[in-house]
C-alpha positions as CSV (number, residue, x, y, z in Angstrom):
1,X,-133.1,-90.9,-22.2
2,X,-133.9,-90.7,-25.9
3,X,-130.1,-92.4,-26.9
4,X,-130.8,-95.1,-23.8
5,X,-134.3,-96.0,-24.8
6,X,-133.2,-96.4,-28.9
7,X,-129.9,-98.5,-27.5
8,X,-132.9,-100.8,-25.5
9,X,-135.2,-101.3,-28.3
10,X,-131.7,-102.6,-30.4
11,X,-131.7,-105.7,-28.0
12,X,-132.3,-108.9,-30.0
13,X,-132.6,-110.9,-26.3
14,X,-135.6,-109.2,-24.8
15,X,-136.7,-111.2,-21.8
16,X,-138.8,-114.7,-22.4
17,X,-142.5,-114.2,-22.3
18,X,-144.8,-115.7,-19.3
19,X,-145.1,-119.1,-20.7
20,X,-141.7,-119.5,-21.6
21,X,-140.5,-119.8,-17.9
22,X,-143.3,-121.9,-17.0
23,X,-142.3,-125.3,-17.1
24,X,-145.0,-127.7,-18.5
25,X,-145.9,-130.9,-19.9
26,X,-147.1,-129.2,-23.4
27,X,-143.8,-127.8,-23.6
28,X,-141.8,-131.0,-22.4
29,X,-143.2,-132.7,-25.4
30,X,-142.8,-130.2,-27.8
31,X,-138.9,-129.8,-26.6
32,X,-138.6,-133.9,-27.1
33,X,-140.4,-133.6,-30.5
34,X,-137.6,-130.4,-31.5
35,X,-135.0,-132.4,-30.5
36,X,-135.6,-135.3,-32.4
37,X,-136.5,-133.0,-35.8
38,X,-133.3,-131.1,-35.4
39,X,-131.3,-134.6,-34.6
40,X,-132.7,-135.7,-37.4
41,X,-132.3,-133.0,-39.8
42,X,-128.2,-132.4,-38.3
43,X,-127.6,-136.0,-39.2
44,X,-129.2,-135.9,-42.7
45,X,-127.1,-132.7,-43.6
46,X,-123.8,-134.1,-42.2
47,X,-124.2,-137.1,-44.4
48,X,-124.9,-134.6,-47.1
49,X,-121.8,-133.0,-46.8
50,X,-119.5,-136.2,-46.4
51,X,-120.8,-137.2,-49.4
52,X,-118.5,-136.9,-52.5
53,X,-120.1,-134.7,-55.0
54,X,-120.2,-135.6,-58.9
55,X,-119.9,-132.9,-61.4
56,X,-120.1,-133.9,-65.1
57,X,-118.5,-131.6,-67.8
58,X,-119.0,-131.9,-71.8
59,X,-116.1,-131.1,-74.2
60,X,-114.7,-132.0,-77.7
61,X,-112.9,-135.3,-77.8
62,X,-109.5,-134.3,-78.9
63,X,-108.0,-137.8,-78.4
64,X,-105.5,-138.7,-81.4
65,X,-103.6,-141.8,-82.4
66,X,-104.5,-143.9,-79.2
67,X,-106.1,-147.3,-78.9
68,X,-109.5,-148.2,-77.9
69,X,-109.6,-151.4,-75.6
70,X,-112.7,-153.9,-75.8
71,X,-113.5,-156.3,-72.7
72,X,-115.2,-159.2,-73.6
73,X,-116.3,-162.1,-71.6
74,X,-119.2,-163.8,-73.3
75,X,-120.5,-167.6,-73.4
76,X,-122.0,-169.6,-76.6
77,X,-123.8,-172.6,-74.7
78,X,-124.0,-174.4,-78.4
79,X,-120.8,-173.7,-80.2
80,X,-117.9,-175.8,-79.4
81,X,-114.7,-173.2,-79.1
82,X,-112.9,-175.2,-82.4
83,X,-115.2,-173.3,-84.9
84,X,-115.7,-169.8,-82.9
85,X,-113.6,-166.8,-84.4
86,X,-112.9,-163.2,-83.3
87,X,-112.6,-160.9,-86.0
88,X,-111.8,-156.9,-86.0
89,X,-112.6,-154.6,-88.6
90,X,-112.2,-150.9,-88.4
91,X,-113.4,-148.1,-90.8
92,X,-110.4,-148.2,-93.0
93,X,-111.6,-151.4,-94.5
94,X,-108.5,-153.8,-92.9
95,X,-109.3,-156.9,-91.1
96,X,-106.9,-156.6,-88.1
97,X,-106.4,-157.0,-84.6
98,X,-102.9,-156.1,-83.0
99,X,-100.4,-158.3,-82.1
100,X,-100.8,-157.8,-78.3
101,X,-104.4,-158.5,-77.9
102,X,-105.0,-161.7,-75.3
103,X,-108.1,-163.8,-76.1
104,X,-109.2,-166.9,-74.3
105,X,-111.4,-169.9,-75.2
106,X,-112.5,-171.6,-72.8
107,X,-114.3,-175.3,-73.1
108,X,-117.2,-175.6,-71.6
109,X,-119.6,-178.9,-71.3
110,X,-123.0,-179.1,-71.1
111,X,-123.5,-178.0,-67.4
112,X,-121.4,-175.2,-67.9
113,X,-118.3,-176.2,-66.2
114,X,-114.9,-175.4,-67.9
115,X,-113.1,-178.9,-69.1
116,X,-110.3,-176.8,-71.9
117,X,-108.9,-173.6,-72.5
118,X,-106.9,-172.3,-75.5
119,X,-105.2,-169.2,-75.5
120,X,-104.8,-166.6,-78.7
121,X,-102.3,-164.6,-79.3
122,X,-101.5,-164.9,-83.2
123,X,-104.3,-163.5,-84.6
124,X,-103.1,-162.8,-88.1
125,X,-104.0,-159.2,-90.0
126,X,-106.2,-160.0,-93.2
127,X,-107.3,-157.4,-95.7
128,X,-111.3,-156.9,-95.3
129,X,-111.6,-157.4,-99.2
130,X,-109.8,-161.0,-99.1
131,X,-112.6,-161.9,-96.1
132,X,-114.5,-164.2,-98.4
133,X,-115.4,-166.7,-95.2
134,X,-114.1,-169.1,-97.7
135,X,-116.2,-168.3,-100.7
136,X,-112.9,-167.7,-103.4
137,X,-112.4,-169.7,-106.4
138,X,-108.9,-170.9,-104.9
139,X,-110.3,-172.4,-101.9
140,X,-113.1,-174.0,-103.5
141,X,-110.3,-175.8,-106.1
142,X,-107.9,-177.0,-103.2
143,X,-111.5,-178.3,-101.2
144,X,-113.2,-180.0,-104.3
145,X,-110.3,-183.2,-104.4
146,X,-111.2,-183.5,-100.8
147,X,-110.5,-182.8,-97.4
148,X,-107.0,-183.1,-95.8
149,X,-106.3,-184.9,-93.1
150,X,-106.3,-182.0,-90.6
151,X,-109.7,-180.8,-91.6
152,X,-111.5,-184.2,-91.3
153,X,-110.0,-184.6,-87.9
154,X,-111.2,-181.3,-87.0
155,X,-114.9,-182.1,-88.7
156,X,-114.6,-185.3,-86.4
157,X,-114.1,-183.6,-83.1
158,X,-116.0,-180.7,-83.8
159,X,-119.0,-183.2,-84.1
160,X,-118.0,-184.7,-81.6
161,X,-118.8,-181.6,-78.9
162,X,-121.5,-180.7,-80.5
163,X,-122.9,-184.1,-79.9
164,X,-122.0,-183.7,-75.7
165,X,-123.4,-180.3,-75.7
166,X,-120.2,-178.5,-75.3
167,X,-119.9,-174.9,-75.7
168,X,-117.6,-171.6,-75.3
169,X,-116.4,-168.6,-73.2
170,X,-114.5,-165.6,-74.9
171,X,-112.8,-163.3,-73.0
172,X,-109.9,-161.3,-72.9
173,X,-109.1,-157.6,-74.3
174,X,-108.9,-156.7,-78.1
175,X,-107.2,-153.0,-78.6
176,X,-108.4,-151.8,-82.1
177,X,-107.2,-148.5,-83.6
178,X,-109.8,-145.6,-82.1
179,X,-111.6,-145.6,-85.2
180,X,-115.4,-146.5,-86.0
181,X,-115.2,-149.9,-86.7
182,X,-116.8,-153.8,-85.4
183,X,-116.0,-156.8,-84.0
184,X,-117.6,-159.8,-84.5
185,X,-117.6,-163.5,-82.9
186,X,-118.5,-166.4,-85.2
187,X,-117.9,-169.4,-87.2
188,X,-116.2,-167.3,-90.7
189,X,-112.9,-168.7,-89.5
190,X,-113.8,-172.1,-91.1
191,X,-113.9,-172.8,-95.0
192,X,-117.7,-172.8,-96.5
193,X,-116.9,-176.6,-97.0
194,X,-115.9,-177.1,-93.6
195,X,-118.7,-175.2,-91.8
196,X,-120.9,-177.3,-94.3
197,X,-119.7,-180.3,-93.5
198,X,-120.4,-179.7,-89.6
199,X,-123.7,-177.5,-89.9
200,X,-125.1,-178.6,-93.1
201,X,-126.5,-175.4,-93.6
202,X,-125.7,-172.4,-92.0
203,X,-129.4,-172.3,-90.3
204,X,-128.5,-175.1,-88.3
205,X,-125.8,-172.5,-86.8
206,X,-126.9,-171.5,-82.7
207,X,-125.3,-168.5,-82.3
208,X,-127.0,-168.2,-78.9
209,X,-125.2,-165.9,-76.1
210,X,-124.4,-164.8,-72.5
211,X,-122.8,-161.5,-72.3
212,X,-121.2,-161.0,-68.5
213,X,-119.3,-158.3,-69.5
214,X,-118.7,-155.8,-72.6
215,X,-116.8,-152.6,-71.8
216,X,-114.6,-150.4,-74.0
217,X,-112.0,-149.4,-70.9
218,X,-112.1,-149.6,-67.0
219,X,-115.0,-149.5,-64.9
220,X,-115.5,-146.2,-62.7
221,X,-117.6,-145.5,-59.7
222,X,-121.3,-145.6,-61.0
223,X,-120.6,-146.6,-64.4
224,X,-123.2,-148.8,-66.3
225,X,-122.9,-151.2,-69.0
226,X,-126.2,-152.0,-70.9
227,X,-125.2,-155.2,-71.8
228,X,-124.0,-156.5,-68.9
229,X,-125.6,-159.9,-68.1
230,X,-127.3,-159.9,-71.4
231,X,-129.1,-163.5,-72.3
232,X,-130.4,-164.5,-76.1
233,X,-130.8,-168.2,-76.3
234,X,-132.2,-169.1,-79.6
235,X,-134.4,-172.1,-80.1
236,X,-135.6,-173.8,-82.7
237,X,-134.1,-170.8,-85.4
238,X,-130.6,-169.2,-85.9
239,X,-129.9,-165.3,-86.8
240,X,-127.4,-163.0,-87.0
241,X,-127.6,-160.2,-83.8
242,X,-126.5,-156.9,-84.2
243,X,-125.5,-154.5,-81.3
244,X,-125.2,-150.9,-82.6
245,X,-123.0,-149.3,-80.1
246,X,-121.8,-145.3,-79.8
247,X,-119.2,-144.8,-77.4
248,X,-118.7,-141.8,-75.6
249,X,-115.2,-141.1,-74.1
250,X,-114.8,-140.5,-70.8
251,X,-112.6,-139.0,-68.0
252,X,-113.4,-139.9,-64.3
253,X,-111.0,-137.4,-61.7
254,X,-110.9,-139.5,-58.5
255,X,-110.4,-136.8,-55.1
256,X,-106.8,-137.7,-55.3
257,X,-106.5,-136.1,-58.4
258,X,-105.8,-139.0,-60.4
259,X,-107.6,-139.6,-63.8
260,X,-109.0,-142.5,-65.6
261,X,-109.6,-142.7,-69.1
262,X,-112.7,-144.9,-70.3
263,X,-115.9,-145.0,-71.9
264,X,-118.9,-145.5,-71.7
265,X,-121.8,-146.2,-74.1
266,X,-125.3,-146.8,-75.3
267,X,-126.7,-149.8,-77.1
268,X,-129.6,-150.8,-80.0
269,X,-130.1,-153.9,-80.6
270,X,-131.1,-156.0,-84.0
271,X,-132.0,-159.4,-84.8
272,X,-132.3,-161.0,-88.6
273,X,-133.2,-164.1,-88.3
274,X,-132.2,-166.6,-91.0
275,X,-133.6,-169.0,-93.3
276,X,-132.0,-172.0,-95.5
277,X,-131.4,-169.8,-98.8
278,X,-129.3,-167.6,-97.1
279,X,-125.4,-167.6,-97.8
280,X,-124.2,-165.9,-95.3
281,X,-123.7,-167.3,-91.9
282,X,-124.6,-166.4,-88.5
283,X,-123.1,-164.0,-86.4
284,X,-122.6,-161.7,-82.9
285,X,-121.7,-158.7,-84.3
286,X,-121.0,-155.3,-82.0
287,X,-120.7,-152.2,-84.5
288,X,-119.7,-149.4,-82.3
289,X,-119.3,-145.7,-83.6
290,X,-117.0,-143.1,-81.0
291,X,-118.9,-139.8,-80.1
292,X,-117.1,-136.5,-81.0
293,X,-117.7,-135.0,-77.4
294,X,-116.0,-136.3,-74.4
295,X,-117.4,-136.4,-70.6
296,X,-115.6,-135.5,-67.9
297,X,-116.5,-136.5,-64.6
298,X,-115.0,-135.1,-61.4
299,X,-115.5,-136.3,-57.9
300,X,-115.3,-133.0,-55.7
301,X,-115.7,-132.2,-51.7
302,X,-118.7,-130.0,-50.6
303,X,-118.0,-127.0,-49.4
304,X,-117.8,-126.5,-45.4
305,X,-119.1,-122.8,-45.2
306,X,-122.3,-123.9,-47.4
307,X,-122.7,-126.8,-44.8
308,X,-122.8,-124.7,-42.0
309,X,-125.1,-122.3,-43.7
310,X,-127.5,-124.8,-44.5
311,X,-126.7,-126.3,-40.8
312,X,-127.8,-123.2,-39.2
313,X,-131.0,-122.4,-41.6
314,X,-132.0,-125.9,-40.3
315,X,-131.4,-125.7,-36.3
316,X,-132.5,-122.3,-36.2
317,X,-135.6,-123.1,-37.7
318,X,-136.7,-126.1,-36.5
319,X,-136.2,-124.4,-32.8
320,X,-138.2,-121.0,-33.9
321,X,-141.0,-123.7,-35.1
322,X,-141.2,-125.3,-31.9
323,X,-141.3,-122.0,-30.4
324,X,-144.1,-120.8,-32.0
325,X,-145.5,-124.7,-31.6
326,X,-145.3,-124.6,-27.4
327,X,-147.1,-121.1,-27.6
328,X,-149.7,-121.9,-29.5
329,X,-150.4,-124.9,-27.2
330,X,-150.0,-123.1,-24.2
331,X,-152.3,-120.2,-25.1
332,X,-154.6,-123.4,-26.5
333,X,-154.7,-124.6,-23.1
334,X,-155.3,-121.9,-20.9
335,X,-158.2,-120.9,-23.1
336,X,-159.5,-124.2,-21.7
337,X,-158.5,-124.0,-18.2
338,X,-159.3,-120.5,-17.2
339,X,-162.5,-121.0,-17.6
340,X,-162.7,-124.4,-15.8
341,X,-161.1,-122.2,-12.6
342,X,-163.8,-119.6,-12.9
343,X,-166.7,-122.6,-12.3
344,X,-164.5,-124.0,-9.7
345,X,-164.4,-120.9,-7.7
């Protein structure tokens, strides 16, 4: 009797008390209410588990000899596309952007609307040291017995747009060595006399700006570009802006295994403004700097066991909460009832 009575009390399905095989309206709406929770709560964790899940890893950037590709798609509402420039220097002091970069210019009037393009695609190399923006004793030689023919037509159209309003949209994809370096979008590609002759003084320069899109690679899942949709519209002054930019590379592993190699950054941002004594001329410039650690970020599937676990912690205990919920209310009401029958009788 000893061994059958110790086998009994090992039963984990002892027979349901009183109240649990009464059926009642307190327990009716307690059941509806459980149901509903652990609905509720099954729903939530299933979409938990379908889910992808992101991981982010930190490592040293050992990336050598590659390339470093720069998006650009920005608008200058005041600068005709004739006298706009994009120049490329990199840390070893050359002025250079490779032979296979593809830049656009595209015209636009005074609503916005594109009326031109031009395309680039022989953009010259030019020592960093010989980048004078037209300030060397030579130029200033050939330019004192007067303008050739091609400038002054240039001076004439250029004039001309201004005068309609017209303005400019860069974009396309410069690939500089993966060095720290900048890029800058301007008017230096015209002589001192030239720009003089247009501006008359480089604070009558507008070097106001749309960015729609700056990125230094493709765009992944999630990804966020500060300067995306950036606006500066100057009025009534010029300046020179400066975007200090530090790039941090970047692996994204897709669920298919495959890998994509970007980057991603962080922005500051600086404005001089200038004033009629100043010699040097406006500018957009974007001086970016690469980080020495590389992120890695790896889409990854949740495991199944863990969902169950959690799955079963959920059910389990939303229906021992009800449990304990319909005997509280059932002892809560026959506290009140009993009595009642006692009068009645």
């Amino acid at each position: 009797m000893g061994v059958k009575q110790a086998i009994k009390n090992l039963d984990a399905f002892p027979r349901a008390e009183e109240h649990l095989l009464q059926k009642t309206q307190s327990g009716a709406l307690v059941s509806i209410v459980g149901l509903v929770i652990m609905a509720t709560l099954f729903i939530h964790e299933l979409r938990y588990y379908l889910t992808t899940n992101i991981v982010h890893e930190m490592a040293v950037d050992l990336k050598r000899g590659e390339t470093l590709p720069i998006h650009i798609n920005m608008s200058f509402p005041s600068l005709p596309c004739d006298v706009l420039s994009v120049d490329a220097i990199d840390l070893s002091g050359k002025h250079e952007v490779d032979l296979d970069t593809n830049i656009w210019k595209l015209r636009l009037n005074r609503d916005g609307y594109i009326i031109g393009t031009e395309y680039l695609s022989d953009l010259v190399e030019k020592e960093h040291t010989a980048h004078k923006h037209g300030h060397d004793d030579q130029d200033q030689k050939v330019h004192l017995q007067g303008f050739d023919k091609e400038a002054e037509d240039m001076i004439k159209r250029v004039k001309q747009a201004l005068a309609n309003g017209e303005g400019c949209r860069v974009y396309g994809v410069l690939d500089v060595q993966r060095v720290a370096g900048n890029f800058h979008i301007s008017v230096h590609g015209l002589s001192i006399f030239v720009a003089q002759m247009i501006f008359e003084g480089s604070s009558h320069v507008n070097v106001s700006h749309i960015i729609h899109d700056l990125s230094f690679g493709p765009k992944y899942p999630g990804i966020h570009n500060p300067l995306d949709g950036t606006t500066r519209i100057l009025r009534g002054t010029s300046g020179t802006f400066k975007y200090y930019i530090k790039i941090v590379p970047t692996e994204y592993n897709y669920l298919s295994k495959e890998v994509l190699p970007t980057n991603q950054f962080s922005v500051t941002e600086y404005f001089s403004p200038m004033n009629e004594f100043d010699r040097t001329w406006p500018a957009v410039y974007f001086l970016y700097d690469l980080s020495p650690i590389t992120v890695t970020i790896k889409e990854e599937r949740r495991n199944f066991l863990h969902f169950i676990t959690r799955l079963c912690a959920v059910l389990g205990g939303t229906f021992a909460l009800t449990g304990m919920l319909d005997r509280w209310m059932y002892r809560l009401l026959e506290a009140f009832i009993k009595p009642k029958r006692s009068l009645l009788r």
